[in-house]
N, C-alpha and C positions, 0 to 999 in steps of 0.2 A: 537550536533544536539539534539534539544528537537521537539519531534513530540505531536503537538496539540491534543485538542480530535479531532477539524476539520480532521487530518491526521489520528487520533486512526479509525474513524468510518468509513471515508474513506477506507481503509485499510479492516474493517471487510466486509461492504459493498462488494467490489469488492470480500472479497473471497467466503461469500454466494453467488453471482453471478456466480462466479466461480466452485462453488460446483452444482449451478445449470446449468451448462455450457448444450447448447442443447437439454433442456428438455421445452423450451418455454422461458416464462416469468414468471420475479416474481414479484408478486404485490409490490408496496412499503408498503404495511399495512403487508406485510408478511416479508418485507425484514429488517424493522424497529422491529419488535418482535424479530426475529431470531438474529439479532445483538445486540439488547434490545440499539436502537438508538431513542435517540427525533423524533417522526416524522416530526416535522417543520423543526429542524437542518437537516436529514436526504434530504429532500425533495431539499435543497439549495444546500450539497454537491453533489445528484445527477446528477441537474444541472449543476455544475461544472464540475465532472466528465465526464458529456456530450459534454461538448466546448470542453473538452481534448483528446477526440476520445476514452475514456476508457468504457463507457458503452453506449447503445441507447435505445428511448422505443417506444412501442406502445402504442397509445391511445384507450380510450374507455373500455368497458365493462368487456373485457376481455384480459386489456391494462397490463403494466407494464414495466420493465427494464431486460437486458438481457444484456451480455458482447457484445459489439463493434468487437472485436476480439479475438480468441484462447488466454486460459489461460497459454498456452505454450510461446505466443511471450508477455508477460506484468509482468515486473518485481514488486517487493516491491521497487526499484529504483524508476521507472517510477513515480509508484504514489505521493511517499514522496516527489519526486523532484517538479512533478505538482502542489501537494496542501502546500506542507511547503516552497520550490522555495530551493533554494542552501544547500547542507548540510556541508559544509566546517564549522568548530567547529570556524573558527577565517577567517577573509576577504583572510588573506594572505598566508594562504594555497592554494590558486587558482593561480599560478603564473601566468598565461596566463594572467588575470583578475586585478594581485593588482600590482598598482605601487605607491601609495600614502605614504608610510613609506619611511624615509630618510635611516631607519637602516637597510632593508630590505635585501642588500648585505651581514649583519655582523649579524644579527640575531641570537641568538641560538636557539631562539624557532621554528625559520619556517619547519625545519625539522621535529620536534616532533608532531605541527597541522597537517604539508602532510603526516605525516605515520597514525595520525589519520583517516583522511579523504580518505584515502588510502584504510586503514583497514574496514571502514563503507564501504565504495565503495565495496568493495571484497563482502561484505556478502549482502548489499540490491541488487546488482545488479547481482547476481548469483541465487535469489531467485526467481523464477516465481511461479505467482499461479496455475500454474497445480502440482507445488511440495509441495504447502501449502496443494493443495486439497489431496497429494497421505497423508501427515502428517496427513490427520484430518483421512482417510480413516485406517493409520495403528493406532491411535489412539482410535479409536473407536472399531476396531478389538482387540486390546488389551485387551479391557473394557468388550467384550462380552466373551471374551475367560478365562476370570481372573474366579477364584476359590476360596475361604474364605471358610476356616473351623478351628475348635476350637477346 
């Protein structure tokens, strides 16, 4: 699985939104700083993000983007699968899916891509961004509470 910048910003995107969960809207001139995203690229993935049910906005003045739904129900799965499409490292690790290899019964390797794809699965798809936003929360608690002396 290689994740794009398309998927990197994506990604950042949703968790600033994330981090703002409930508190309104965030501009896209503020959500493109915070993530230090192009604002043109920025602007397309959001619309994507939009057809995908992951984020929605208001218009006008006092317009912006805001999570779709709870950071609790939207995995780092969800996204990557959305914006990069299948993460299977090789076609025929999706057994459901590949039947085009003649070797495919005799294979050694099919095993070792589905524990791949197994393994990536386990970890994007156990991740939601309300646990990204608790990591950015004990992350920064860390940083105020740290101490340096000489």
């Amino acid at each position: 699985m290689k994740i794009t910048f398309k998927g990197d910003y994506s990604l950042k995107a949703m968790l600033e939104l994330a981090l703002h969960y409930n508190k309104g809207v965030l501009p896209i001139q503020d959500l493109a700083k915070k993530g230090d995203i192009p604002f043109k690229f920025l602007e397309q993935i959001l619309l994507t993000l939009k057809k995908g049910g992951f984020v929605d906005s208001k218009r006008g003045i006092d317009g912006g983007y805001f999570l779709a739904k709870s950071p609790e129900t939207i995995t780092v799965g969800d996204v990557i699968r959305f914006i990069e499409g299948p993460i299977e490292p090789v076609a025929c690790a999706n057994k459901d899916r590949y039947e085009e290899c003649k070797d495919f019964p005799y294979c050694v390797f099919k095993d070792i891509w589905n524990n791949v794809y197994t393994a990536t699965s386990l970890v994007i798809d156990t991740v939601t961004f309300a646990e990204l936003v608790r990591r950015v929360g004990n992350i920064k608690s860390k940083s105020e509470n740290a101490s340096y002396s000489i």
